[in-house]
C-alpha positions, -999 to +999 in steps of 0.1 A: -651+346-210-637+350-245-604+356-248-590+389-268-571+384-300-542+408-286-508+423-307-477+427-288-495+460-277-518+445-260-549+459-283-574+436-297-564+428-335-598+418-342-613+457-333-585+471-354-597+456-387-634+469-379-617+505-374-598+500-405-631+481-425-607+459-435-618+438-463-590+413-454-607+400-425-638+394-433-644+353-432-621+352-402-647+365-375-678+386-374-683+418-346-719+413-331-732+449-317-751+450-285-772+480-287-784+474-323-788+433-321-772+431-353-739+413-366-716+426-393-684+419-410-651+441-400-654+458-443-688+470-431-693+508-443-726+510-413-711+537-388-693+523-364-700+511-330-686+519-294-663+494-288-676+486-251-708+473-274-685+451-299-683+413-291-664+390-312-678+357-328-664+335-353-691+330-381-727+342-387-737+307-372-723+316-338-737+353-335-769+341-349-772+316-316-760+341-298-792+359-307-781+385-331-796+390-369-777+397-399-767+432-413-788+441-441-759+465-456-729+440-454-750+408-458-721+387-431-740+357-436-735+352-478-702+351-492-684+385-497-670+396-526-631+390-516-645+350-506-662+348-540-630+363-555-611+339-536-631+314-547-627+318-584-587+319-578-592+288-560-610+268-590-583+282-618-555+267-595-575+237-592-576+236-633-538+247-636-535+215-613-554+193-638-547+203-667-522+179-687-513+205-708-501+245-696-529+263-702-524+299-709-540+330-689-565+344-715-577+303-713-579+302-675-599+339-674-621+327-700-628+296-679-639+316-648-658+343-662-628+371-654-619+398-681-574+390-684-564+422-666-588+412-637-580+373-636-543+381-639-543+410-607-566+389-583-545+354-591-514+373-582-527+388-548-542+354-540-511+330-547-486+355-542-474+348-580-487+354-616-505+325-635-480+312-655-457+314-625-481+293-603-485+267-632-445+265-637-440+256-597-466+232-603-448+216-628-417+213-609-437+198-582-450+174-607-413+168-622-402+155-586-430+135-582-423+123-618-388+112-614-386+087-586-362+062-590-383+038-609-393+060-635-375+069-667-370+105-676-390+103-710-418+093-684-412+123-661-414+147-697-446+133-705-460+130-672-454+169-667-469+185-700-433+195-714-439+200-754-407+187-763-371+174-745-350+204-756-375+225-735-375+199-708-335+201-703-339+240-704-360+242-672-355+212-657-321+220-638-334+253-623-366+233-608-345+206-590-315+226-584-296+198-598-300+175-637-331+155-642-309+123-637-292+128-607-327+138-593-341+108-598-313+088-590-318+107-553-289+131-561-261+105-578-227+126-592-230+151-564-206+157-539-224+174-507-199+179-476-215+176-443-204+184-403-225+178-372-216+197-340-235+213-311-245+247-304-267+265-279-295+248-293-286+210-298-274+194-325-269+214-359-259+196-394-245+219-419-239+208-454-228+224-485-230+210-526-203+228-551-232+259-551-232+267-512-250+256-484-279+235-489-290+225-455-285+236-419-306+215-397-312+217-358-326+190-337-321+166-310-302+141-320-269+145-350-279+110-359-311+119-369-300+154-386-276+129-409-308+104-412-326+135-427-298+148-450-294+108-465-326+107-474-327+139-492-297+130-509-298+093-512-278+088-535-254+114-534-215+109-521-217+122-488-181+136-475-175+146-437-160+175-441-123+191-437-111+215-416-119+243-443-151+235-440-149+235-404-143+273-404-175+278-425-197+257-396-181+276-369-195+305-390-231+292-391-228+281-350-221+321-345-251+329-365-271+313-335-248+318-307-244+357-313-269+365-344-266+403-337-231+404-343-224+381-372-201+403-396-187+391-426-197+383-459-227+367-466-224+329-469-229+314-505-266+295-504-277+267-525-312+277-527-339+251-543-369+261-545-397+275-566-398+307-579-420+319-552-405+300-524-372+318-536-387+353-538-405+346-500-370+334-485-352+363-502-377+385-485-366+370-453-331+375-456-334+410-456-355+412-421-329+427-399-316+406-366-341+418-332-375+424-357-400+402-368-429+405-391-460+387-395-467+367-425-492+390-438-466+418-437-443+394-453-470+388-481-472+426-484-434+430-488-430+407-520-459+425-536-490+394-528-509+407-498-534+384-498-509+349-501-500+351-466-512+315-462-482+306-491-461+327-474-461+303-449-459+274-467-426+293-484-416+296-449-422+258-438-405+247-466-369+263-460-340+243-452-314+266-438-323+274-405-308+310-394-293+317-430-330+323-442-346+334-409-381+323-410-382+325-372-384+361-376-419+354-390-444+354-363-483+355-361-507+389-367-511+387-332-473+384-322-477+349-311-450+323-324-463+297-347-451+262-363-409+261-373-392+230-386-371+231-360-394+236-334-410+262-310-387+267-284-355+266-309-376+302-324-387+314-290-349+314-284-335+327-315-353+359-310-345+361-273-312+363-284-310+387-315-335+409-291-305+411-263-281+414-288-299+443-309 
C-alpha cells in the first residue's frame, strides 16, 4: 500500500497542494483520478476531485503504467511553466558559473531570452538571492578554492575575475571572514581560543577568534571535534582557553542543557559566510525555542520562496550548532532531516525546548 505523505496533523501534504493548485508542487508528484482515468498536476484549474478518488504517483511515467492518460488542460506529462522557468534560472547560474568575467544582469537576461524585470524576479525566487548576489558568493567560493596554500594571491585575483587588486582587498576580507593571506596560509596570525567539555549530548568544542564564536561543534569524540577545528584553521595559533572563557562555554552548554531558559545577552558570533548563507542563518536565529519551520517556510521568511533547496544548503553549511538553530528546520511533512551533528542530537534538541516551552 502507498504510504501517505502526512504533516504533523496527520493530513496528507500531497492533497493539500491539489486543494490549494499549488504551482509549487508540480514536478514533485502527480494525483491520478479514478473515476475520470486521467492524471493531472496539483496547479490543475479542472474541478476538483473527491478525494476518496485521488491516488498519488510520482511522475507521468508511473500513472501512465498505472493505466491513467494525461490531462489535456494541465498537459502533467511536458514541462510546466514553473520547470521551464526553473530551467532558465538553472542555465544563467550555470553561465554566472563560467563566466571568467562578472557578467552583468541586462547580459544574463539577454542570454536567456527574459525581459530584466522578469529575469531579475524569477532568479531571486529560484536562488533565494538577486543575480549579482549569486555571482558575488560564487566568487567567494572561487576565492577559497583560489587560495590554497600553494597558490599566490595575484593567482587567486586573476583566477576569480577581480578587475583590479584595490577591488580585490575591498571584498576579499568580508568573503573569508579573515585577509586573503592568512586564508591561504589556513588561517596564520589568528588567535582562535578553544575548550572541549561534555554536555547532555556528547562532546561539544567551542571556539571563539577576536570577532566571537566561530564554531561550536557536537560529536562523539573531543578528539575528533579538535581534529575538525585544526583543519579548518590549520595554521592558526590555537589557545586552550582561560577560565574567562570557561564562563562563556558554560553559557553555550546551557543553551542545550535548558534552551528554553537561556537569558542573557546574546553571544557575540563570528559569522562566515555568504551573503545568503548569512541572511538564511539570521533568519534562524529569530525562530523562537519549542517551534520549528520547514525549509520552504524558511525560504518564504527571507523573501525567496522558491530556494528552499539553498535554504538547506544555508542550513548544512552552519557551524554553530544551537547559537544558529538549524535543528528547528524540519521537513514539509514534519519529519527531521540531515544535521551536521546528526539525527538524534536534533530529535533531542527539540524534545527539550518542547518540555521546556
Amino acid at each position: 500500500m502507498r504510504m501517505m505523505e502526512q504533516d504533523r496533523d496527520g493530513v496528507d501534504s500531497r492533497w493539500l497542494a491539489v486543494e490549494r493548485r499549488d504551482a509549487t508542487a508540480d514536478g514533485r508528484f502527480v494525483y491520478a483520478v479514478r473515476s475520470t482515468g486521467v492524471y493531472c498536476r496539483p496547479s490543475c484549474a479542472s474541478r476538483r476531485a473527491l478525494r476518496v478518488n485521488v491516488s498519488f504517483y510520482p511522475d507521468a511515467a508511473a500513472a501512465e503504467a498505472a493505466g491513467y492518460r494525461p490531462c489535456r488542460r494541465c498537459h502533467p506529462q511536458a514541462q510546466s511553466p514553473a520547470e521551464a522557468g526553473a530551467a532558465l534560472i538553472d542555465a544563467a547560474c550555470q553561465m554566472i558559473d563560467a563566466a571568467e568575467e562578472p557578467l552583468s544582469t541586462a547580459a544574463l537576461a539577454g542570454r536567456i531570452g527574459l525581459s530584466v524585470w522578469h529575469f531579475h524576479r524569477q532568479f531571486k525566487a529560484r536562488t533565494g538571492m538577486t543575480p549579482q548576489a549569486y555571482a558575488r558568493a560564487r566568487r567567494a567560493e572561487r576565492l577559497r578554492r583560489s587560495l590554497a596554500p600553494a597558490a599566490s594571491v595575484t593567482e587567486a585575483i586573476h583566477a576569480t575575475g577581480f578587475g583590479s587588486s584595490g577591488r580585490f582587498y575591498a571584498e576579499a576580507g568580508a568573503m573569508l571572514g579573515m585577509t586573503p593571506g592568512a586564508w591561504r596560509k589556513g588561517g596564520a596570525g589568528e588567535t582562535i581560543r578553544f575548550a572541549l567539555g561534555q554536555c547532555a549530548l556528547g562532546a561539544i568544542l567551542v571556539a571563539s577568534s577576536a570577532s566571537g564564536i566561530c564554531a561550536i561543534s557536537l560529536g562523539d569524540s573531543p578528539e575528533a571535534l579538535l581534529r575538525e577545528l585544526q583543519d579548518r584553521f590549520s595554521q592558526a595559533e590555537l589557545i586552550g582557553g582561560d577560565a574567562g572563557f570557561e564562563a562563556l562555554v558554560a553559557r553555550v552548554v546551557a543553551m542545550v542543557e535548558a534552551p528554553g531558559q537561556t537569558q542573557g545577552p546574546e553571544l557575540a558570533l563570528d559569522i562566515r559566510g555568504t551573503a545568503f548563507q548569512q541572511k538564511v542563518w539570521q533568519a534562524l536565529r529569530r525562530i523562537a525555542p519549542g517551534q520549528t519551520v520547514s525549509y520552504a517556510e524558511l525560504a518564504a521568511r527571507i523573501g525567496a520562496p522558491g530556494a528552499h533547496r539553498a535554504v538547506a544548503g544555508a542550513c548544512a553549511a552552519n557551524t554553530l550548532a544551537v547559537a544558529i538553530p538549524c535543528h528547528r528546520v524540519v521537513r514539509s511533512d514534519g519529519g527531521l532531516s540531515g544535521y551536521r551533528w546528526g539525527i538524534e542530537r536534533k530529535r533531542a534538541l527539540l524534545e527539550r525546548e518542547r518540555r521546556d516551552d
